[in-house]
C-alpha distance (Angstrom), angle and dihedral (degrees) to the residues before:
residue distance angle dihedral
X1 . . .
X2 3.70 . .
X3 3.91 112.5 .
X4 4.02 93.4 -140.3
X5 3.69 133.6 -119.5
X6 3.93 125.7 -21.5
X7 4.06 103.9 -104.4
X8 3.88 122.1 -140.6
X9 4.14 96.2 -92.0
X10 4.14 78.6 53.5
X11 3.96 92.7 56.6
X12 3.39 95.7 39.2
X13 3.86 99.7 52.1
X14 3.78 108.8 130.6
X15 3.52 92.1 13.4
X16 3.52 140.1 61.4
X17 4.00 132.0 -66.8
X18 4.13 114.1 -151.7
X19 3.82 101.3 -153.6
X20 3.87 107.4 -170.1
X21 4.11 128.6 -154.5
X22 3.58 90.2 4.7
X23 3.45 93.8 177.1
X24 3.64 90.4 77.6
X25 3.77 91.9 66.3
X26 3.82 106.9 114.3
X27 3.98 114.9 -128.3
X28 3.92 93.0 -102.6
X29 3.77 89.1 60.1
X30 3.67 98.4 38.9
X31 4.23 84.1 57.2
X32 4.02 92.1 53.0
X33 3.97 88.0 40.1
X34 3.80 86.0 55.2
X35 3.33 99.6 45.5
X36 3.91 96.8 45.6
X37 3.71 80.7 52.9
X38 3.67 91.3 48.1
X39 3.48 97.6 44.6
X40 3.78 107.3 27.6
X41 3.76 94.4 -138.1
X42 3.68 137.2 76.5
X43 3.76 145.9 -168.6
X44 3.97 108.9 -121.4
X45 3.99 109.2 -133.9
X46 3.31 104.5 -85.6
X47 3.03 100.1 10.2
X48 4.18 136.2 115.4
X49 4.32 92.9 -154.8
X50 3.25 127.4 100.8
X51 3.44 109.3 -139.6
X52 4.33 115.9 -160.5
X53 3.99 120.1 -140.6
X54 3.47 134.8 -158.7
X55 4.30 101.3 -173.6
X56 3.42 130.7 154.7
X57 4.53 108.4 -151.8
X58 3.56 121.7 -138.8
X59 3.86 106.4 -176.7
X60 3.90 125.6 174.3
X61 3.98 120.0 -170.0
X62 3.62 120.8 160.4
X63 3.92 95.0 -146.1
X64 3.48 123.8 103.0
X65 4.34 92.6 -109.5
X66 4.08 89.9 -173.9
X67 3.83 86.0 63.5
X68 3.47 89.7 45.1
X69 3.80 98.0 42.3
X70 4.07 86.4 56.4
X71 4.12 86.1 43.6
X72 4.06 85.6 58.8
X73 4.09 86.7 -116.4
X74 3.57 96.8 114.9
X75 3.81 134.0 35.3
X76 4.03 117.3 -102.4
X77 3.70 88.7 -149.3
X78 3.74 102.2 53.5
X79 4.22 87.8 41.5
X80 3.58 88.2 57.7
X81 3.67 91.4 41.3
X82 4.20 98.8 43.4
X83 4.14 90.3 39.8
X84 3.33 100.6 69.3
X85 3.93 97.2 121.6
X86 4.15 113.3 15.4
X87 3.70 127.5 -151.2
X88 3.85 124.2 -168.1
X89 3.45 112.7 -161.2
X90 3.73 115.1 -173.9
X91 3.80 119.5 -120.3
X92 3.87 119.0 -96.8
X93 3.03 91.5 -122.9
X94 3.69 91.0 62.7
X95 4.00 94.2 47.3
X96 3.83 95.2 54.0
X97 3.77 86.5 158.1
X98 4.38 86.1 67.6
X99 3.15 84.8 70.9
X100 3.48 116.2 85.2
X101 4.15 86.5 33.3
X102 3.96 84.7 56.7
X103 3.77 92.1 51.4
X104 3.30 100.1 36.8
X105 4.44 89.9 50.1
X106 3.81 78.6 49.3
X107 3.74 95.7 50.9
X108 3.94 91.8 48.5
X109 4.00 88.9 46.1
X110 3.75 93.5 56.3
X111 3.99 93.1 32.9
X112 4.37 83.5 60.1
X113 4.07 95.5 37.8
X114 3.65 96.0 50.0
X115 4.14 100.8 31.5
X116 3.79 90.9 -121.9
X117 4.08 132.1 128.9
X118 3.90 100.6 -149.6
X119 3.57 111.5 165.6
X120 4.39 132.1 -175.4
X121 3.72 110.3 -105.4
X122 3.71 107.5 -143.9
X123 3.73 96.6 -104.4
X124 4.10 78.4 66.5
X125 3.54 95.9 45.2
X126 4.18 90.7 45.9
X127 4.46 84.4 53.4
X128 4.07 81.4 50.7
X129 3.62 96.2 53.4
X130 3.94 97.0 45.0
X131 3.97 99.4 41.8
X132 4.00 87.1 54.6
X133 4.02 84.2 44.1
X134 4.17 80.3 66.8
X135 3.56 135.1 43.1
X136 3.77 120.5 -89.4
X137 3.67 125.3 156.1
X138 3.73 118.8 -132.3
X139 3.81 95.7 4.8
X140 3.78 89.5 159.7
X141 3.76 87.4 60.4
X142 4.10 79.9 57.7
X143 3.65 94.0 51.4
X144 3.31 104.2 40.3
């Protein structure tokens, strides 16, 4: 009997999980998160294995998870685990100068994936300059 498909933890062992938003994980999952962390082994669903893991978390959120921690919203365990090393990154909207960089990295990406050499005419570039004059959340989302 086949055991099924390899899950994330599984792909990521000896390497590095990015776990994204993770203040949307309910409280059920946040306790088996913790404890795989904990542990470094868990049961698949279903399953009767044990299965050991060697990961290293990245998560990114961009809610405050002390205030939510002391709201009862977010494990205290698995914040003290996760925040081992903190980075605050600035909003975008708060680093208007990124971007132009971030479009034009994103230009160049796409330019070298799909063998093309597509350019902004200056009508484009003149649009750029007065949408980041205003306010628009997520423009990168836009752009990109």
């Amino acid at each position: 009997m086949l055991d099924g498909k390899p899950g994330l933890f599984e792909l990521a062992d000896h390497g590095t999980l990015f776990l994204d938003e993770i203040e949307e994980f309910p409280l059920y999952l946040q306790a088996k998160l913790l404890s795989v962390l904990q542990d470094q082994q868990f049961t698949r669903v279903g399953g009767k294995k044990v299965i050991q893991v060697n990961v290293r978390i990245v998560a990114a959120t961009n809610r405050d998870l002390e205030s939510m921690v002391l709201r009862g919203e977010f494990r205290e365990y698995l914040y003290y685990r996760l925040n081992v090393i903190s980075i605050q990154t600035p909003a975008l909207r708060e680093r208007k100068d990124d971007i132009s960089l971030l479009i034009g990295h994103f230009l160049h990406n796409f330019n070298e994936e799909y063998n093309k050499n597509k350019s902004f005419t200056m009508d484009a570039k003149d649009s750029l300059r007065i949408s980041l004059a205003r306010q628009h959340p997520r423009i990168v989302k836009y752009y990109r």
